[in-house]
C-alpha positions in Angstrom: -58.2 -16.4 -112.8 -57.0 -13.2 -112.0 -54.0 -11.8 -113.4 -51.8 -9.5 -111.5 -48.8 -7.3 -113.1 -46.5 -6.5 -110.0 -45.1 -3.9 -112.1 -45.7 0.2 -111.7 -43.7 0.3 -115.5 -46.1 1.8 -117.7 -44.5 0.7 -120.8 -45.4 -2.5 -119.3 -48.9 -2.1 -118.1 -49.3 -0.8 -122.0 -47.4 -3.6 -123.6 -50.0 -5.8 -121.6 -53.7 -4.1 -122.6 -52.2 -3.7 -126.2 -52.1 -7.3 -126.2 -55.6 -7.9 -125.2 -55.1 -8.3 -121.6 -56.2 -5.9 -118.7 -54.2 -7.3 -115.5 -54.7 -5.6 -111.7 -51.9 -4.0 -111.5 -50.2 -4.3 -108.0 -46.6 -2.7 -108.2 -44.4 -4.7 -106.0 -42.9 -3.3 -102.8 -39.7 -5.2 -103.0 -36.3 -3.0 -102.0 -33.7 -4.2 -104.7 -31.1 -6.2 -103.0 -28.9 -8.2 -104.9 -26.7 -11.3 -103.3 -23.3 -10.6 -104.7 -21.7 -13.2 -107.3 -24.7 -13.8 -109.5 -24.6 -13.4 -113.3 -26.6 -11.0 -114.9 -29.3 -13.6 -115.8 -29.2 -14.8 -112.0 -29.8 -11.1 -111.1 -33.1 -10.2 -113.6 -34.8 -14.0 -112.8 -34.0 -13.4 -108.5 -35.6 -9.7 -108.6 -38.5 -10.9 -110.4 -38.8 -13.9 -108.5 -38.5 -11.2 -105.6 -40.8 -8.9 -106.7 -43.5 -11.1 -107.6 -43.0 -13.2 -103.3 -43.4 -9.1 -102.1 -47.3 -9.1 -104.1 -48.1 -12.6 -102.7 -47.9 -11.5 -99.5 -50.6 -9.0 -100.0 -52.9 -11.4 -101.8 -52.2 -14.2 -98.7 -55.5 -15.5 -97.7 -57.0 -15.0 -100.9 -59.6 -17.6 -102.6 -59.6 -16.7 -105.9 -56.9 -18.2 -108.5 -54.4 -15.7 -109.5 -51.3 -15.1 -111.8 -48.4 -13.1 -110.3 -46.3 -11.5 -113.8 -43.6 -9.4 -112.3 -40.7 -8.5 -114.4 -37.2 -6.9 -114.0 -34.9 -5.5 -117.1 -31.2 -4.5 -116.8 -28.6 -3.8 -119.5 -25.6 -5.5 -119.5 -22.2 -3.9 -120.9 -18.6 -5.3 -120.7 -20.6 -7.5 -117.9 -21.2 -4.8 -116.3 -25.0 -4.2 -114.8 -26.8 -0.7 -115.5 -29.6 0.4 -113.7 -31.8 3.0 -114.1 -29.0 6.6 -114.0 -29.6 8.5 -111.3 -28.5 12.0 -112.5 -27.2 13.7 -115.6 -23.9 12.3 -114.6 -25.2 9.0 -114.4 -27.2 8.9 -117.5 -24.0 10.5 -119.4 -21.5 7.8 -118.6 -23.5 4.5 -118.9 -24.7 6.1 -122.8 -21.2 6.8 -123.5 -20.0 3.4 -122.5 -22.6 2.0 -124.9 -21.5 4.4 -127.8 -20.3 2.8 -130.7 -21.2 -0.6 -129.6 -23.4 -3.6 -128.8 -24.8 -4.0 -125.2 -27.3 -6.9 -124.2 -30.4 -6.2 -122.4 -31.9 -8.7 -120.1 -35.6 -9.1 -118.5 -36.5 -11.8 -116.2 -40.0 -12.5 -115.6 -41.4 -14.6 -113.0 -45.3 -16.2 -113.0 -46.5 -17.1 -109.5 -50.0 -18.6 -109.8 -51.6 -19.6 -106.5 -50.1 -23.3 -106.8 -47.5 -22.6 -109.5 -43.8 -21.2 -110.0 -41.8 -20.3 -113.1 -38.7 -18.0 -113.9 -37.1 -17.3 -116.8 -35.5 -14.9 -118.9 -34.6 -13.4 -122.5 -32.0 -11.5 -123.9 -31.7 -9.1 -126.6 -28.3 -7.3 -128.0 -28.9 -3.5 -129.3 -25.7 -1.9 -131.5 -25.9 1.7 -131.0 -24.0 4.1 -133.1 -21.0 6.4 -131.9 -23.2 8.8 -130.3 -22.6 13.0 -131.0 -21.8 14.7 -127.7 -23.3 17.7 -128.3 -26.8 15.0 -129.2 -26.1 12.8 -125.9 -25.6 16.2 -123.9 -28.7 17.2 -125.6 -30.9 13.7 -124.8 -29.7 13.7 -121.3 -31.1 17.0 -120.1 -34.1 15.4 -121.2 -37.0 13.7 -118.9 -36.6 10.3 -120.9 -33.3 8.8 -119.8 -33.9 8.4 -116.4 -36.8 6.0 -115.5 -35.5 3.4 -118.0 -32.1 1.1 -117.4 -29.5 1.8 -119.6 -30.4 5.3 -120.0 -32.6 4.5 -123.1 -36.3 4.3 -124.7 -35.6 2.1 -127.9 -39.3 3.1 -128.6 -38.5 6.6 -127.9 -36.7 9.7 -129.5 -33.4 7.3 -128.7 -34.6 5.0 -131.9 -32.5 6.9 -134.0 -29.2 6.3 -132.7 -29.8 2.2 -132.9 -28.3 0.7 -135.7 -29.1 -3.2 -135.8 -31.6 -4.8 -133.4 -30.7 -9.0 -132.2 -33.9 -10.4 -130.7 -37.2 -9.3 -129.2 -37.7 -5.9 -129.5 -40.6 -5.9 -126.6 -37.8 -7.5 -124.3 -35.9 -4.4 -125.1 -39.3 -1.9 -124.1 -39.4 -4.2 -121.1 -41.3 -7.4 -122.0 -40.8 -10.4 -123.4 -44.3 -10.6 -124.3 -44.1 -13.9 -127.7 -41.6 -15.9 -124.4 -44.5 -14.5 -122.0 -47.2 -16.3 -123.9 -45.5 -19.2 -125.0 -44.7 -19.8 -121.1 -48.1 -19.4 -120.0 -49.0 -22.6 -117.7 
């Protein structure tokens, strides 16, 4: 069976050949469009479910047995969903809003085999420490806030401003790779 991250992440694609695994990596093609009204964990399990349909479509009319993994991660603060920041400006108010506080971080992960379907999701909850502005001005004009939602690499130069960890740490990377095996079919 061949297994297929839909997934251009390369935390991600690492998390997966550090574990022992080398998938085909097809990133998905899927525009982001999310229905209005769902809850966070609605939103991560229908954009991975969404990714993971987009890949399918190039792999109609294959023969061989395949595993879709596709996987999306959000944080979520006061309810609130952050993406990935699109500028400085971006980045700067979505790590001040998590400042001095907890913050839950969500990744839904779909696996579509050829004649199988299952969605779920994990949470974590990261409390961050009242972050310095001259540090978060600093950390922002940086390359690593802004392919990552939330504005943060827990695994990165960031680490240091975490104070207390609740959950999978890999769900926080961007992979909640002990659920991912355990949900293997």
């Amino acid at each position: 069976m061949n297994l297929i991250l839909a997934s251009k992440s390369p935390r991600r694609i690492e998390m997966f050949r550090n574990h022992g695994f080398d998938p085909v990596v097809i990133p998905s093609a899927y525009e982001e469009n999310i229905p209005p009204g769902l809850t966070p964990a609605e939103t991560v399990m229908f954009l991975s479910l969404h990714k993971a349909l987009s890949v399918k479509k190039e792999l109609d009319g294959s023969k061989e047995d395949y595993l879709i993994v596709s996987a999306d991660t959000i944080v979520v603060n006061d309810n609130i969903i952050l993406g990935k920041p699109t500028d400085e400006k971006d980045a700067y108010s979505m790590l001040r809003a998590l400042s001095g506080r907890s913050h839950d971080v969500l990744t839904g992960v779909c696996l579509l085999g050829s004649h199988s379907l299952k969605c779920f999701y994990e949470v974590s909850t990261v409390w961050l420490m009242d972050l310095p502005e001259d540090e978060l001005r600093a950390y922002i004009a940086t390359d690593e806030p802004y392919d990552k939602a939330g504005g943060y690499a827990i695994q990165e130069t960031f680490s240091r401003y975490v104070t207390h960890v609740e959950g999978d740490i890999d769900n926080i990377i961007g992979f909640p790779f002990k659920r991912f095996l355990k949900e293997l079919p």
